[in-house]
OpenMM code with the backbone's topology and positions (N, CA, C; nanometers):
from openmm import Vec3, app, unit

residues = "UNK UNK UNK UNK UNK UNK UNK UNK UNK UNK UNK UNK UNK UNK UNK UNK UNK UNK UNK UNK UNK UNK UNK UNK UNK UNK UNK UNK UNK UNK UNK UNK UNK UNK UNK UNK UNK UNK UNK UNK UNK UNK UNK UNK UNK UNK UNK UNK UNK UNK UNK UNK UNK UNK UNK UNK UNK UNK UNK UNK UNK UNK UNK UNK UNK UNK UNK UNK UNK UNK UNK UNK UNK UNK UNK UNK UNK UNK UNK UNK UNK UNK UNK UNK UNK UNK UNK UNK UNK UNK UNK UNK UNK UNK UNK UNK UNK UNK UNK UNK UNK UNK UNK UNK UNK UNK UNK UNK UNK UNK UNK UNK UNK UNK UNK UNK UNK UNK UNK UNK UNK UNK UNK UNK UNK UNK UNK UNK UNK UNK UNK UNK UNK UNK".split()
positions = [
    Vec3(5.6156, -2.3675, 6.0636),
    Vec3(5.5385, -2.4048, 6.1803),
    Vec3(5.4012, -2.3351, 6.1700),
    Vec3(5.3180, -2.3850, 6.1998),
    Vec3(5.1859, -2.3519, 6.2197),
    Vec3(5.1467, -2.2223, 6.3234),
    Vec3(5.0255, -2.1680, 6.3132),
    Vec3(5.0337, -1.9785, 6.3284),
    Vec3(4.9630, -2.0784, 6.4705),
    Vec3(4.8864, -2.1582, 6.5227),
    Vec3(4.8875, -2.1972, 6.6263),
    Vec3(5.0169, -2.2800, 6.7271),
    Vec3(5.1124, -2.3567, 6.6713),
    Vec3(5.2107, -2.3329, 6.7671),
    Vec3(5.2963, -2.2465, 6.7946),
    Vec3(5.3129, -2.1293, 6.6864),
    Vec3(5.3680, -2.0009, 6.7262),
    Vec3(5.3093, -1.9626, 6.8651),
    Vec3(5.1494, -1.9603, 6.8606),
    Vec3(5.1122, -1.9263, 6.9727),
    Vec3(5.1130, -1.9890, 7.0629),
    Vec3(5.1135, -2.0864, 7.1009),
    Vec3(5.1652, -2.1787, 7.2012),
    Vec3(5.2474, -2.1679, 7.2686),
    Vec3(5.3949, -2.1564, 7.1337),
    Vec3(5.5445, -2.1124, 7.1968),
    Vec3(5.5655, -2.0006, 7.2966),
    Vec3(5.4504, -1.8521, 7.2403),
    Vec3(5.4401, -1.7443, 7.2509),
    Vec3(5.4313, -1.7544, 7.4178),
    Vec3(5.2939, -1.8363, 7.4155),
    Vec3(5.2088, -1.8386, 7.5387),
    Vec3(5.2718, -1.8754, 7.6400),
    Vec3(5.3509, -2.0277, 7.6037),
    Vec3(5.4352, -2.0464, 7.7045),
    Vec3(5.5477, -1.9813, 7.7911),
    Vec3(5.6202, -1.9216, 7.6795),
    Vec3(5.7348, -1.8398, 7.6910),
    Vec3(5.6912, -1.7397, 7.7760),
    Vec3(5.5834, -1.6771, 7.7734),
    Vec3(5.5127, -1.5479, 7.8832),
    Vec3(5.4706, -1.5993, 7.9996),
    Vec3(5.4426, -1.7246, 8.0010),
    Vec3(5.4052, -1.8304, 8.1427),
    Vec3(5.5110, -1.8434, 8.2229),
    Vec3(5.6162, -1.9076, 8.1514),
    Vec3(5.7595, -1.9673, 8.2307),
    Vec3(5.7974, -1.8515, 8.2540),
    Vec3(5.8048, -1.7004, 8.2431),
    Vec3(5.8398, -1.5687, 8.2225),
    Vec3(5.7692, -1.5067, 8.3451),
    Vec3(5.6435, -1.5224, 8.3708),
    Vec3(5.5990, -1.4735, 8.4217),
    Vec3(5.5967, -1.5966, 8.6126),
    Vec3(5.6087, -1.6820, 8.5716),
    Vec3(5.6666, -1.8261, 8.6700),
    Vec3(5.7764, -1.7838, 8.7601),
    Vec3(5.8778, -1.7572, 8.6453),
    Vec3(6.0035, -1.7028, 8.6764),
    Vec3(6.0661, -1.5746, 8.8303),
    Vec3(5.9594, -1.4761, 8.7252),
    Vec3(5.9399, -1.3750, 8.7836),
    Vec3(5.8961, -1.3512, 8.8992),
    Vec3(5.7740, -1.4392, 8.9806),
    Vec3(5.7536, -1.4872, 9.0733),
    Vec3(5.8508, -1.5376, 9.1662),
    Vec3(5.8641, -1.6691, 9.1392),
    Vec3(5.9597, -1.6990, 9.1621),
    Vec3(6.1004, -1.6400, 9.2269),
    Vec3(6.1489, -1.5380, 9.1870),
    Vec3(6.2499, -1.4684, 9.1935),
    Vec3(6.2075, -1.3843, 9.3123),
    Vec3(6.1119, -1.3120, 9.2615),
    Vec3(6.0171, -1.2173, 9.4035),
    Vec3(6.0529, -1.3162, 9.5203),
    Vec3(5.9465, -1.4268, 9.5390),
    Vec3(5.9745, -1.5165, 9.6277),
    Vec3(6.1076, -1.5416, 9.7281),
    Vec3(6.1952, -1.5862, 9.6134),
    Vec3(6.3401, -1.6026, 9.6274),
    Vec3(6.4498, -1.4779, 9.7176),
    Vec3(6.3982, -1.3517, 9.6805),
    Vec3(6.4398, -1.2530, 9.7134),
    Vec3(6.3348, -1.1878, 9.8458),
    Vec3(6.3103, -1.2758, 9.9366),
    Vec3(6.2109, -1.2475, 10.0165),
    Vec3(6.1340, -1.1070, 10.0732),
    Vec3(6.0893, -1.1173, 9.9002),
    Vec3(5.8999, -1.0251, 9.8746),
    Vec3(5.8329, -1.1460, 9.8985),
    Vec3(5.7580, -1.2006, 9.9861),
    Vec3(5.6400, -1.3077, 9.9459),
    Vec3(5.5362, -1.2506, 9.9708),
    Vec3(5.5121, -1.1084, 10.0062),
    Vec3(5.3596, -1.0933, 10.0023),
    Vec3(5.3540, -1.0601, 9.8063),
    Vec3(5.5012, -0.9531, 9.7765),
    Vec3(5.4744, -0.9137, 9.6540),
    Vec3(5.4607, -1.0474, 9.5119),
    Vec3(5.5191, -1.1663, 9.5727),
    Vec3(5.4922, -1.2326, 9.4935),
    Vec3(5.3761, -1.3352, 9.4897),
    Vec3(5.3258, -1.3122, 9.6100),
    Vec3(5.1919, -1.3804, 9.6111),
    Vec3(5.0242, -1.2607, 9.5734),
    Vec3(5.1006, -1.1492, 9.5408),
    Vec3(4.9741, -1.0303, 9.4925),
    Vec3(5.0201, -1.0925, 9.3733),
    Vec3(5.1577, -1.0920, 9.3062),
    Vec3(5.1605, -1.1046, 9.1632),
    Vec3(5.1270, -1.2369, 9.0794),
    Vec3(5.1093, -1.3317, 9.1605),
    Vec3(5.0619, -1.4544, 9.1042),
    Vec3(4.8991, -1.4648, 9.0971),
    Vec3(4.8191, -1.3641, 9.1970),
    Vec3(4.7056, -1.3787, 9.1668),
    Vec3(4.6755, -1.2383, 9.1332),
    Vec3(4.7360, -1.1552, 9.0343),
    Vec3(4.6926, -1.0133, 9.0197),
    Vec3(4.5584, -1.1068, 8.8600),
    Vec3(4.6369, -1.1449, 8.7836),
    Vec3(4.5555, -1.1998, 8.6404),
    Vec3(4.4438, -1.2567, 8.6705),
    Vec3(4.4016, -1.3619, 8.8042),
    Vec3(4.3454, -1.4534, 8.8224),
    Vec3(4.2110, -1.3087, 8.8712),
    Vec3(4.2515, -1.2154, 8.9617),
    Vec3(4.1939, -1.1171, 9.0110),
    Vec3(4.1243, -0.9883, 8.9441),
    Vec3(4.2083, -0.9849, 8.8118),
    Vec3(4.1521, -0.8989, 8.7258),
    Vec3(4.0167, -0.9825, 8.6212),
    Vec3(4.0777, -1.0983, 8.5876),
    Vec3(3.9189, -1.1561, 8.5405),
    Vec3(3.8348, -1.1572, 8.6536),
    Vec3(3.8438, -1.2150, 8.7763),
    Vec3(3.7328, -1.1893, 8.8443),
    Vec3(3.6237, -1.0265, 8.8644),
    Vec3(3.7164, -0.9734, 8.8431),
    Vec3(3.7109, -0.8173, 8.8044),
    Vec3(3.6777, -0.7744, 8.6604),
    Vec3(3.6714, -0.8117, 8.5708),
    Vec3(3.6305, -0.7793, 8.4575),
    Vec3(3.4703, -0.8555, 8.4816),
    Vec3(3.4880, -0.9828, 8.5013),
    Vec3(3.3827, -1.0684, 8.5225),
    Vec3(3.2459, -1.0025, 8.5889),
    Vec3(3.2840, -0.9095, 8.6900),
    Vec3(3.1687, -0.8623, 8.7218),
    Vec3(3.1420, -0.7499, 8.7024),
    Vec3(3.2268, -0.6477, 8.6089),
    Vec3(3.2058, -0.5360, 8.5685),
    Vec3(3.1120, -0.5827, 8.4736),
    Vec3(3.1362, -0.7214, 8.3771),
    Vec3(3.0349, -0.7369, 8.2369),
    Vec3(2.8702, -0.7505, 8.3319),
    Vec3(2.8680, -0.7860, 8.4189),
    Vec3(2.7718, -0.8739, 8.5337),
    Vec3(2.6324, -0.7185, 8.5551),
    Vec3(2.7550, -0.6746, 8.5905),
    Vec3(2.7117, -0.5338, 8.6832),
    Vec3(2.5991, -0.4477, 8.5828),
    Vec3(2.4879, -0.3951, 8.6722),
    Vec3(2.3656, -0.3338, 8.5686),
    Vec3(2.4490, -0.2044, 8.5474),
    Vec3(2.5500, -0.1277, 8.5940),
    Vec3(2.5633, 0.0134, 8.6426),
    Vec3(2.6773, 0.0694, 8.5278),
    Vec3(2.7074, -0.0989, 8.4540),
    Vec3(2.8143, -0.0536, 8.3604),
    Vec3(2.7409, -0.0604, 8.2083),
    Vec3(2.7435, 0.0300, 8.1172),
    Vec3(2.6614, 0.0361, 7.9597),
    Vec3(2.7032, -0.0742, 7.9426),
    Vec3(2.6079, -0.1210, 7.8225),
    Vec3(2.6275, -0.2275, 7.7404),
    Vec3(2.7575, -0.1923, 7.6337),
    Vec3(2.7609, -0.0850, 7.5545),
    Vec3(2.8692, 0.0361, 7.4861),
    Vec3(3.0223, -0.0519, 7.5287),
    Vec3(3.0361, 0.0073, 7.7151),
    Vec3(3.1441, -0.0994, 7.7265),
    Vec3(3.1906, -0.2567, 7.7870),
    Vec3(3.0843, -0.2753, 7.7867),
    Vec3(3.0476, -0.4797, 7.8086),
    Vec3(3.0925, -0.5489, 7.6168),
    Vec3(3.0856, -0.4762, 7.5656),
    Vec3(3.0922, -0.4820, 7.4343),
    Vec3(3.2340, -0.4858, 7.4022),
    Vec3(3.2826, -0.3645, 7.4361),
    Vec3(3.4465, -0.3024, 7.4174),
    Vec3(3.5513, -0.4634, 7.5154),
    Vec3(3.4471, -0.5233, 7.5954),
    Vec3(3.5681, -0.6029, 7.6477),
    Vec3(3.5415, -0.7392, 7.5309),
    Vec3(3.4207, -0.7586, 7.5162),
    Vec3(3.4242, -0.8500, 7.3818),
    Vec3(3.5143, -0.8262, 7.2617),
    Vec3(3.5264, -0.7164, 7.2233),
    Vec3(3.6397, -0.6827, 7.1555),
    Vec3(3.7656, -0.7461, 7.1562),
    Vec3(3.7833, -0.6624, 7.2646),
    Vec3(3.9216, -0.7105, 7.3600),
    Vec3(3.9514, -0.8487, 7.3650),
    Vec3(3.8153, -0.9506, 7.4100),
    Vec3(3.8463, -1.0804, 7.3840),
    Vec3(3.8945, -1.1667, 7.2325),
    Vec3(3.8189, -1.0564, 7.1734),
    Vec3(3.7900, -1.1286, 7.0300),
    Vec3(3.9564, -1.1248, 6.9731),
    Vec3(4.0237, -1.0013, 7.0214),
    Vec3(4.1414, -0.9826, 6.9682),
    Vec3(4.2754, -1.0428, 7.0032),
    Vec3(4.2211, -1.0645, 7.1461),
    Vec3(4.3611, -1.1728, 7.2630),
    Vec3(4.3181, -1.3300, 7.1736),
    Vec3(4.1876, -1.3583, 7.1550),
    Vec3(4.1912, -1.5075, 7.0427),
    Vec3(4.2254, -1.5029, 6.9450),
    Vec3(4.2422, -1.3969, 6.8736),
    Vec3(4.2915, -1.3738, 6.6974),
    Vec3(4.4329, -1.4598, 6.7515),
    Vec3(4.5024, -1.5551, 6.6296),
    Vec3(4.5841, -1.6074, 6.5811),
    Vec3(4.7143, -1.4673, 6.5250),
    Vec3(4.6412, -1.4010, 6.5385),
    Vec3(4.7263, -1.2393, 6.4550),
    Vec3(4.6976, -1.1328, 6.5453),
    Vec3(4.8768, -1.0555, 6.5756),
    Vec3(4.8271, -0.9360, 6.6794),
    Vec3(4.9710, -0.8787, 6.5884),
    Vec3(4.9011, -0.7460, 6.6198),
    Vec3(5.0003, -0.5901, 6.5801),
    Vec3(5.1254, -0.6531, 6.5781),
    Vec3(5.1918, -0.6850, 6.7305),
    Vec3(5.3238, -0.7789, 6.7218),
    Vec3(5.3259, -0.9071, 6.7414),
    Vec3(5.2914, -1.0054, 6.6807),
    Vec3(5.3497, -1.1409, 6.6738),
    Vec3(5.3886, -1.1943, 6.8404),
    Vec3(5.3180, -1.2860, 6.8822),
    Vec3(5.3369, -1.3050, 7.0173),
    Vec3(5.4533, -1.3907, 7.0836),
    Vec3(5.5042, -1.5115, 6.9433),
    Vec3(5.6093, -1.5398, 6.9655),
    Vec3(5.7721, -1.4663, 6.9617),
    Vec3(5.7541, -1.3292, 6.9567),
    Vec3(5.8442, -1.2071, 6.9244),
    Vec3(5.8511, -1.2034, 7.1856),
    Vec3(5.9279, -1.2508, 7.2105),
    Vec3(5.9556, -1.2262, 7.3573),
    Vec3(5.9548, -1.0951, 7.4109),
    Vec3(5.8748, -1.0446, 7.4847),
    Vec3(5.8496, -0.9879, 7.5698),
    Vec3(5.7206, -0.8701, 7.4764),
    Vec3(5.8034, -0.7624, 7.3842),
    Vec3(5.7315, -0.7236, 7.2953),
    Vec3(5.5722, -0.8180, 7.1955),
    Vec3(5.5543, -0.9052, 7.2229),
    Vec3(5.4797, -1.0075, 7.1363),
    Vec3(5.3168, -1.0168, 7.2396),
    Vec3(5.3735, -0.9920, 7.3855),
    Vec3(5.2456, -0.9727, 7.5045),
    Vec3(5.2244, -0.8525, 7.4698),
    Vec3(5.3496, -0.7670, 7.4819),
    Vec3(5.3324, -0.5958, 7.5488),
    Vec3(5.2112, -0.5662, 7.4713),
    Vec3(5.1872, -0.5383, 7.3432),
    Vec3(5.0428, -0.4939, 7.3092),
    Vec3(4.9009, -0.5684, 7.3467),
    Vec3(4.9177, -0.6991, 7.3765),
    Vec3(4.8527, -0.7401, 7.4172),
    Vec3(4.7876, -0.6861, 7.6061),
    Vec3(4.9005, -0.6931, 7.6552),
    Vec3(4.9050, -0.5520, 7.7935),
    Vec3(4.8309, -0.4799, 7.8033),
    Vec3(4.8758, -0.4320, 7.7001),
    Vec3(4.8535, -0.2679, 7.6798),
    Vec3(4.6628, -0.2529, 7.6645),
    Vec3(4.6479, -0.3345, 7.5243),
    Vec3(4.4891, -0.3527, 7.4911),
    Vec3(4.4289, -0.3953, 7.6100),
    Vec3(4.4557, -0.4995, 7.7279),
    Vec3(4.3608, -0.5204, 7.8512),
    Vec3(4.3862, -0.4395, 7.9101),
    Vec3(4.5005, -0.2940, 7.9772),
    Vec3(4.5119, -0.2642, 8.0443),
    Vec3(4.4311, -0.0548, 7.9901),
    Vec3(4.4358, -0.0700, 7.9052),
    Vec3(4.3417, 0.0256, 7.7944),
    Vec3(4.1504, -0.0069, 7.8359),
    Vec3(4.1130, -0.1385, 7.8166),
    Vec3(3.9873, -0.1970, 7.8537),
    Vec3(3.9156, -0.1588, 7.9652),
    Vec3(4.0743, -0.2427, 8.1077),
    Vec3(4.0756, -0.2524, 8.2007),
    Vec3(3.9987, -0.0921, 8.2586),
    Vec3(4.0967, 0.0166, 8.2153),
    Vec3(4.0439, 0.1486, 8.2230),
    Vec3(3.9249, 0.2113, 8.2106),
    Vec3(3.8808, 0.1791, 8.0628),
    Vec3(3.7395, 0.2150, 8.0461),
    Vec3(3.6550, 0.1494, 8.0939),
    Vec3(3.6351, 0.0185, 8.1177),
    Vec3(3.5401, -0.0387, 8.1916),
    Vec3(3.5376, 0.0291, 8.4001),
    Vec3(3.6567, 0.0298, 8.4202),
    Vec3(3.6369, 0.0946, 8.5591),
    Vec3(3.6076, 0.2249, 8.5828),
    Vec3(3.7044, 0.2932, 8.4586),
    Vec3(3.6068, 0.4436, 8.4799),
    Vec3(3.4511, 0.4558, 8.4914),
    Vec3(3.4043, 0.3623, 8.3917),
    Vec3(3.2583, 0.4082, 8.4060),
    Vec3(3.1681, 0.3419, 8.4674),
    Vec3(3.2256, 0.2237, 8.5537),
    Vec3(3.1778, 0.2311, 8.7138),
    Vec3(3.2375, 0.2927, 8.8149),
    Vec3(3.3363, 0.3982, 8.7885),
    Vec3(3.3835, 0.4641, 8.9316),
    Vec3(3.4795, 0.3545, 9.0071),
    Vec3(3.5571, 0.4320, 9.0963),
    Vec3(3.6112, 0.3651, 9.1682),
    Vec3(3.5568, 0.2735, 9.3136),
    Vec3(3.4277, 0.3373, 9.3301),
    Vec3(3.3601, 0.2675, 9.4558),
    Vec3(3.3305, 0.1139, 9.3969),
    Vec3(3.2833, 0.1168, 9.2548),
    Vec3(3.2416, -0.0021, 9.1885),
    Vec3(3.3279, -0.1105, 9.2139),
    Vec3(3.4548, -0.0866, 9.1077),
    Vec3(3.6081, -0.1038, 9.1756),
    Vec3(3.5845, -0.1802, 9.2441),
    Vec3(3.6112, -0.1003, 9.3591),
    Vec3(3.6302, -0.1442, 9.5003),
    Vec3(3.5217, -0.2888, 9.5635),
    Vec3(3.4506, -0.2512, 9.5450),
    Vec3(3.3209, -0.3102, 9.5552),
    Vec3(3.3846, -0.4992, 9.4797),
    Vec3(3.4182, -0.5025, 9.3820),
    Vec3(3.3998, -0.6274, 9.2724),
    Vec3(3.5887, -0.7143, 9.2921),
    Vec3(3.6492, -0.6077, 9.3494),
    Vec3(3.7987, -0.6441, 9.3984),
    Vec3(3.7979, -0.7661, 9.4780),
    Vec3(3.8264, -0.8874, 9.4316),
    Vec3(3.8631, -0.9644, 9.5304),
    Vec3(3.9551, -1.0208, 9.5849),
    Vec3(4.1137, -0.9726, 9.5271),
    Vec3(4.2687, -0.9885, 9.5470),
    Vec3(4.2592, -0.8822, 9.6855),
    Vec3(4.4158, -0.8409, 9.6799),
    Vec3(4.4722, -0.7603, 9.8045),
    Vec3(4.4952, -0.6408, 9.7281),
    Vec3(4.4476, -0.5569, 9.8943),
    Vec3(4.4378, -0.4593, 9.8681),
    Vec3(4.5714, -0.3417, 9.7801),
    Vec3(4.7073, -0.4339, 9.8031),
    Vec3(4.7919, -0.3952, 9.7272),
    Vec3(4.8145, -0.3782, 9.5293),
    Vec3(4.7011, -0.4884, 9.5283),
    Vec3(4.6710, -0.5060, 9.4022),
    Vec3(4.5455, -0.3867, 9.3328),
    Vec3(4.5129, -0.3782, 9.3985),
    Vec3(4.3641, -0.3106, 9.4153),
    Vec3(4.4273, -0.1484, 9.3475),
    Vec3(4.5203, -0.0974, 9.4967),
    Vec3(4.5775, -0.0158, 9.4357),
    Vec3(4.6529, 0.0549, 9.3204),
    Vec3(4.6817, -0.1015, 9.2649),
    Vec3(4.7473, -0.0397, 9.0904),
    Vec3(4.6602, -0.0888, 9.0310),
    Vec3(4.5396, -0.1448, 9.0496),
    Vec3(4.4465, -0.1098, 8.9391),
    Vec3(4.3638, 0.0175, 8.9501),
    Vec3(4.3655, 0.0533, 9.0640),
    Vec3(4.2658, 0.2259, 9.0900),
    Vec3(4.3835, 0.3104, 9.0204),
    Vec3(4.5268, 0.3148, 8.9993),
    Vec3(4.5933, 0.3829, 8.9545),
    Vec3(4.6232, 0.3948, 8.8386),
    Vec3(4.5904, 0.2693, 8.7413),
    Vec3(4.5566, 0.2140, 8.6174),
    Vec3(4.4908, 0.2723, 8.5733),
    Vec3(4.3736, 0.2601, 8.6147),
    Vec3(4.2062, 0.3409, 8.5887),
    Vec3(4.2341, 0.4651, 8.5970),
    Vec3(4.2790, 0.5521, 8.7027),
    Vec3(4.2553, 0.6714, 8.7543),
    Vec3(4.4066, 0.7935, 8.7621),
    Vec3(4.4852, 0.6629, 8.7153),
    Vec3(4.5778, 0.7745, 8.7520),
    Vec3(4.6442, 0.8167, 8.8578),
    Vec3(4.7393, 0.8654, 8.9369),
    Vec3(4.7721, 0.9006, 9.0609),
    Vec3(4.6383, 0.9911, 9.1045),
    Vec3(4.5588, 1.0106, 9.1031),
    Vec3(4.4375, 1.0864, 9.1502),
    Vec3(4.3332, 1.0721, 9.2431),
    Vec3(4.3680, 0.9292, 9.2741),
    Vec3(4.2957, 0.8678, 9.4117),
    Vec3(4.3530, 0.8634, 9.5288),
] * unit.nanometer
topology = app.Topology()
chain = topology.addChain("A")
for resn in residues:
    res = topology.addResidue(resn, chain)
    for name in ("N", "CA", "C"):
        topology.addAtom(name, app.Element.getBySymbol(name[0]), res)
């Protein structure tokens, strides 16, 4: 099979996975927690989006998320994405590594400022960034 429907398979499999998961929240009546978790992804690009935007963040790390992009499009990652659950996790890990340095070095007011999910969400990304320290 081709190194692009691997990824496909990959992609999907983390979709219906992550569908699921929702879902279940839902089911088990969390609906605020499953309605933060369906738009936490949608909320963090909007959030990356204006960290690249923002004059207050270096170019140094506007760069580091190009990286980051360049590497979530590679056809090839550390673990193989059609490998379930493990095949994202580094992939995770590398945006949630990014995620960090780009907010550290606008601070958390910045953060705050460019957040446009709930504030429940908000909170594990200031904790992401920062650590239990806020």
């Amino acid at each position: 099979m081709p190194a692009w429907q691997w990824i496909l398979v990959g992609l999907s499999l983390t979709f219906a996975l992550y569908v699921l998961f929702i879902a279940a929240l839902y089911a088990a009546g969390h609906r605020t927690d499953a309605r933060a978790l369906a738009t936490f992804i949608p909320d963090c690009l909007v959030l990356f989006q204006g960290l690249v935007r923002d004059p207050r963040v270096p170019a140094g790390r506007k760069l580091l998320l190009a990286a980051m992009i360049a590497y979530l499009a590679m056809p090839f990652d550390l673990v193989p994405d059609f490998i379930p659950v493990a095949g994202q996790l580094d992939d995770a890990i590398i945006v949630a590594l990014v995620l960090r340095a780009l907010a550290r070095t606008g601070g958390p007011d910045l953060v705050r400022e460019l957040w446009r999910g709930p504030q429940r969400s908000l909170d594990v990304v200031l904790r992401l960034a920062w650590g239990g320290s806020l």
